[in-house]
N, C-alpha and C positions, 0 to 999 in steps of 0.2 A: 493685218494682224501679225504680229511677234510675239512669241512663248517659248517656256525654257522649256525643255523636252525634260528634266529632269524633275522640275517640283510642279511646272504648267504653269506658272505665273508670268503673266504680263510682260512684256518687256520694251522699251524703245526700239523705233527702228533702228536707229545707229548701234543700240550697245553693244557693246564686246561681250558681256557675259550678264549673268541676271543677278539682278541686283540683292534675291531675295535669297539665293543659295551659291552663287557665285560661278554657278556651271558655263561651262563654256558653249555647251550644247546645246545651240538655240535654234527655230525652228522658224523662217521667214519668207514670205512671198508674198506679191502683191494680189496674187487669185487664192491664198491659202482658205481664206474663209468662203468659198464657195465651191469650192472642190470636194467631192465625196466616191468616188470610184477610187480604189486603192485596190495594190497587190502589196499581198505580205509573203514574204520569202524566209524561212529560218535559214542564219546564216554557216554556212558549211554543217549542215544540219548532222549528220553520224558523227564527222570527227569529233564536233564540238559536244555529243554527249558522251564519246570516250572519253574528253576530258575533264567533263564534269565527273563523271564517275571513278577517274584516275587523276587528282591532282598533282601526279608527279609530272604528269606528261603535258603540262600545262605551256611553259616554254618549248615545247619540242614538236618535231614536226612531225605531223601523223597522216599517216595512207588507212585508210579503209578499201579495203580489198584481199585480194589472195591471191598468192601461186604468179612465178615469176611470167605466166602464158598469162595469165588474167588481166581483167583490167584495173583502173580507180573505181572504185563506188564513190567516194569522197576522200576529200583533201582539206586538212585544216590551211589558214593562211599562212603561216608559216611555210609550210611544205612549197605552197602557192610562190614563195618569195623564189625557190628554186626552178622555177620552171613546169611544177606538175602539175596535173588537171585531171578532170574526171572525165571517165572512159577513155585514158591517156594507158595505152600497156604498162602491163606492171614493171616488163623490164626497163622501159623506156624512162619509167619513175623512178627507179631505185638505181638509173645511171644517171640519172640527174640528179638524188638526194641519195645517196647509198648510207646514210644516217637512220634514215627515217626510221620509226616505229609502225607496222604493217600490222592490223588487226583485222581478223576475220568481221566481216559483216554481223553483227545480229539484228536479224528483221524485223524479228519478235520484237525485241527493246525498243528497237525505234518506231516501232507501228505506235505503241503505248502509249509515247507518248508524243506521237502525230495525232494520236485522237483529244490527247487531254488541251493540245494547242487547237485543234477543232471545233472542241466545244467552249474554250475562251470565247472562238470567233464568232460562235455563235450567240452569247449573249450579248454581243455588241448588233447583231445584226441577223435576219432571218435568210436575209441574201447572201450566200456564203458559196462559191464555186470553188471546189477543190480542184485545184491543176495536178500535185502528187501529193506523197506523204508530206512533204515540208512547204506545201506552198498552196496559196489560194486566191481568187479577188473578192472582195466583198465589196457593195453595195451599202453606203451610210447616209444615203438619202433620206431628208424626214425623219432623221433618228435624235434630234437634235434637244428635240423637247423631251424626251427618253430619259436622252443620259444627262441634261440640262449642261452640256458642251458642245462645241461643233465636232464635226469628224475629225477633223486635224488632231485637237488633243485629246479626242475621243482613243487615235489611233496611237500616240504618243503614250497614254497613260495604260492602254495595252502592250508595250511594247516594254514598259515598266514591271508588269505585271507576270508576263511570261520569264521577264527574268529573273523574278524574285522564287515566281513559284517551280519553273520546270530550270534553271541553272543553264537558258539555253538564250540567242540573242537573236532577234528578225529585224530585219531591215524592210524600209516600207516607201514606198512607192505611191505616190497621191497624185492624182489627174482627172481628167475629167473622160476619158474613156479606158477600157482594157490594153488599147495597145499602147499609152502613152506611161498609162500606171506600170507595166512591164518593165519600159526601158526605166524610168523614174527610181524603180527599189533597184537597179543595178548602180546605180549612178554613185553610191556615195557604202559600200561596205567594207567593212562589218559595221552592226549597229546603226544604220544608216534611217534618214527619213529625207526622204526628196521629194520635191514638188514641181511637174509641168506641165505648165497650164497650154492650151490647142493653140492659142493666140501665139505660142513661141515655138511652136513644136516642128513648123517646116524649115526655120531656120535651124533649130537644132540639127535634125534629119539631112537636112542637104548635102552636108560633106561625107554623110558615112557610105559607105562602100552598098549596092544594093542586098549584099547577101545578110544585111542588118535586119531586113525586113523579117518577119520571120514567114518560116515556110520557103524561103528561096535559100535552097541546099547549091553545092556546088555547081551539079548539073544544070540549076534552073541558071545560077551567075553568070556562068559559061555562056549561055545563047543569050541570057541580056547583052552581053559584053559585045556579044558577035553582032548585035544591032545595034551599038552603041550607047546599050546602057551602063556605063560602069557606075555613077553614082546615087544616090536617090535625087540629087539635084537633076539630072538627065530626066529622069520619069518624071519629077514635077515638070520639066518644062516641055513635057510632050504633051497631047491632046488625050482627054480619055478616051473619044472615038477612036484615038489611031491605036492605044495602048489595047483596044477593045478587037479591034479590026487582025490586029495581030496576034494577041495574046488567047483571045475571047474572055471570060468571066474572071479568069485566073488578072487580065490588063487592068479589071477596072479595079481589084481589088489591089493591087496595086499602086495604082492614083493613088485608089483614095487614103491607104497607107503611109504612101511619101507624104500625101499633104497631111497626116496626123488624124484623118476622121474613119473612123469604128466604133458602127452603130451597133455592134454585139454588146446584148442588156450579162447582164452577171445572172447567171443561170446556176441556181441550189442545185437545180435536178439532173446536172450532167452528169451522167451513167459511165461507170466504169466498164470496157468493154471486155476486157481480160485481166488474168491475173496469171502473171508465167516469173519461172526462175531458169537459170541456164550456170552453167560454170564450162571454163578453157581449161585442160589438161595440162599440165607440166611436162607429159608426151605424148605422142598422138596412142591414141589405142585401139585396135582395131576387136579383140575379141571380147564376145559377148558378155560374159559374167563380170569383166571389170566397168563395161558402158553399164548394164544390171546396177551396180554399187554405186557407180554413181549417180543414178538416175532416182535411188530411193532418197536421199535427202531433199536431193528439189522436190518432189512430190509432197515430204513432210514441208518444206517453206511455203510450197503455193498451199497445203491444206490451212499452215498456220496462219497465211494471208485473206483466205479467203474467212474464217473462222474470226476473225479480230472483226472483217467489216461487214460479219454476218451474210454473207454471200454464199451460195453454193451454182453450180455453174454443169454443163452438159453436154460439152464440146471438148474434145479432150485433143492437142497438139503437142506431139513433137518434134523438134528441132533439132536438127544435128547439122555440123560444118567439116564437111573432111581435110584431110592435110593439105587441099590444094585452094581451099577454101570455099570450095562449093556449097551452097546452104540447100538443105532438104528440109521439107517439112510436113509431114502425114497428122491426119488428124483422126478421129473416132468420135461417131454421137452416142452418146450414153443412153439407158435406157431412161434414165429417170436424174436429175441433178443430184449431183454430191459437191462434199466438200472435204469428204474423207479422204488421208494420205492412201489409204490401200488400193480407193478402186481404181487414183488419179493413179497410183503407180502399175494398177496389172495394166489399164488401159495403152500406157505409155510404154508397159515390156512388151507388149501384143504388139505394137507398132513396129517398137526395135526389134525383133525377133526377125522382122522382114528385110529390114536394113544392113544386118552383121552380114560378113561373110567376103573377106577379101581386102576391101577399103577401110582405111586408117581412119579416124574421125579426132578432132582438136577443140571442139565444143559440142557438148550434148544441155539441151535446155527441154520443159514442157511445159504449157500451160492450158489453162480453163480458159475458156471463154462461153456466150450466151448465158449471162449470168442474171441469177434472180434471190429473190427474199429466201434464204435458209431457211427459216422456219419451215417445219414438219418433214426435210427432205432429209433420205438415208433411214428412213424409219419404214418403211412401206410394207417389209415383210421380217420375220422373225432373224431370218442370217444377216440383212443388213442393220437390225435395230442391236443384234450383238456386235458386229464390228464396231457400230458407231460408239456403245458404251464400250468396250475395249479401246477404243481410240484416244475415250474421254477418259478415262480411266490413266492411261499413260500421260495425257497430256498436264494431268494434276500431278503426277509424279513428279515429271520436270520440271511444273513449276516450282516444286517445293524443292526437290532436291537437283536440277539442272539436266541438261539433255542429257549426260552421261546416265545416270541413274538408269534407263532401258536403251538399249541395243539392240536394235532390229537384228534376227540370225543373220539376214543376207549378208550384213556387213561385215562378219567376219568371214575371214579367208582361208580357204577348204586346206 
């Protein structure tokens, strides 16, 4: 099957472009019609709604992130042509683009509309596995009589859709399991649709280096390397028993990765295990009321995170990294789940309080975890059923007139 990604009509194998609207953008493989396991990825997902929302910045190259100690959140393609990347230092990015436009994160905005691309997904399909805010696989098995098209241009004419309605563009990835559909949406962006099918996939795989695999970090590279793994070609042509014998559970999944087979079904109900924010200092700070200041905003980001996907959670963590770059990290069980900014924030000063005193620190982060259904929690007794409408109360504020409109006291400076 051949079709034009743009209008979905028919097309020869051989043609250069379709005949029916002349797009160049055509969409081809010999397993295309039988493939139904996709990941969709929105492509450079923040920058690209700063630029929807700023068409001057359209040509120009943009950072999402903050503070020359911080890192990328995201990079448009442009920036990407300079060398920058995400979670690349922000000095490291603005010495290699010192052009760029740098805009603070909004979470908020882009949570909005992670959900509005969510539930696109989901009237293509009830199998939907969220990986983050901008990325998911689905499942379009048997959907076919549904949408009275195959998945292919089931996925093509969403891909359409998302960018008429949200101003944003995904790129997509078609195969016939999770880890092929992964590398698949990398293959060909922005705006991308790629296809590979199991039957080509060890050839693929073989030259790439084995840190491709995912889940093999540096450290795992390293000791492949040292026993002579350096490529995924090495691992196919070892024994599973010996990868087994050596590695244990970790060897055989491995195998079975170099040769392209993963049997993980796309799973709707995979649970989000936490919700945390953190920021890196412009200088290290060691005393208490400035860590305090900073610590009250991420508290408002994890409530506002937690609030959008109706979670509230009852573990309460935080993180701090000193100037030498030692990572701490204390935790607290709450009595009861919230998802209120105030009590994530006394929890997480109760923490810090024990921390201050002497040592410099260059990141402070905190987050929720053990997380459940928000409904009815923070209401339990009379003082947290006021906090929560006080909570709710500012948060309509903002939305109408933006987060300046309330100012938490702490934040201003004695």
């Amino acid at each position: 099957m051949s079709f034009c990604r743009d209008c979905l009509a028919d097309v020869p194998p051989a043609a250069a472009r379709c005949r029916a609207c002349r797009s160049p953008r055509l969409a081809r493989h010999p397993a295309i019609d039988r493939l139904a396991i996709a990941h969709v990825d929105c492509d450079a997902f923040y920058a690209t709604i700063e630029k929807r929302d700023d068409p001057s910045l359209r040509d120009k190259p943009v950072i999402v992130g903050g503070g020359r100690r911080g890192v990328v959140a995201a990079c448009c393609y442009v920036a990407r042509t300079f060398g920058v990347r995400s979670a690349m230092p922000m000095f490291d990015a603005l010495r290699r683009c010192p052009h760029a436009v740098v805009i603070r994160p909004n979470m908020a905005k882009y949570a909005e509309v992670g959900r509005a691309v969510r539930r696109a997904m989901l009237a293509l399909t009830p199998l939907v596995e969220p990986m983050s805010i901008d990325e998911a696989f689905l499942d379009l098995t048997g959907t076919e009589r549904l949408h009275g098209l195959p998945p292919a241009k089931v996925l093509a004419r969403f891909a359409l859709q998302v960018e008429r309605a949200f101003g944003i563009t995904v790129s997509i990835g078609l195969s016939a399991n999770k880890f092929l559909a992964k590398i698949a949406s990398d293959l060909d962006k922005p705006r991308g649709f790629a296809v590979l099918a199991a039957e080509e996939a060890p050839a693929f795989l073989a030259p790439k280096p084995v840190g491709f695999i995912y889940g093999v970090g540096a450290a795992s590279a390293a000791r492949l390397a040292a026993d002579g793994f350096h490529t995924i070609a090495d691992l196919q042509r070892a024994a599973a028993g010996d990868l087994a014998r050596r590695y244990g559970e970790e060897g055989l999944r491995l195998w079975r990765l170099a040769h392209g087979i993963d049997e993980r079904r796309v799973n709707p109900d995979r649970e989000t295990k936490s919700i945390s924010a953190e920021t890196t200092f412009e200088r290290d700070i060691r005393e208490r009321r400035p860590l305090e200041q900073a610590l009250w905003p991420l508290a408002e980001k994890v409530s506002e995170r937690l609030k959008a996907a109706a979670l509230a959670g009852s573990t309460v963590t935080l993180k701090l990294k000193s100037a030498d770059f030692k990572l701490r990290t204390r935790a607290r069980a709450l009595g009861a789940p919230t998802q209120l900014a105030a009590r994530i924030y006394a929890a997480g000063r109760d923490l810090l309080a024990r921390e201050v005193g002497g040592t410099s620190f260059r990141l402070i982060g905190i987050g929720v975890s053990r997380l459940q259904d928000a409904a009815g929690q923070d209401l339990d007794d009379l003082l947290e059923r006021r906090s929560a409408q006080v909570e709710q109360a500012v948060d309509r504020l903002r939305a109408r007139f933006g987060r300046g409109a309330v100012v938490r006291g702490l934040m201003i400076d004695e």
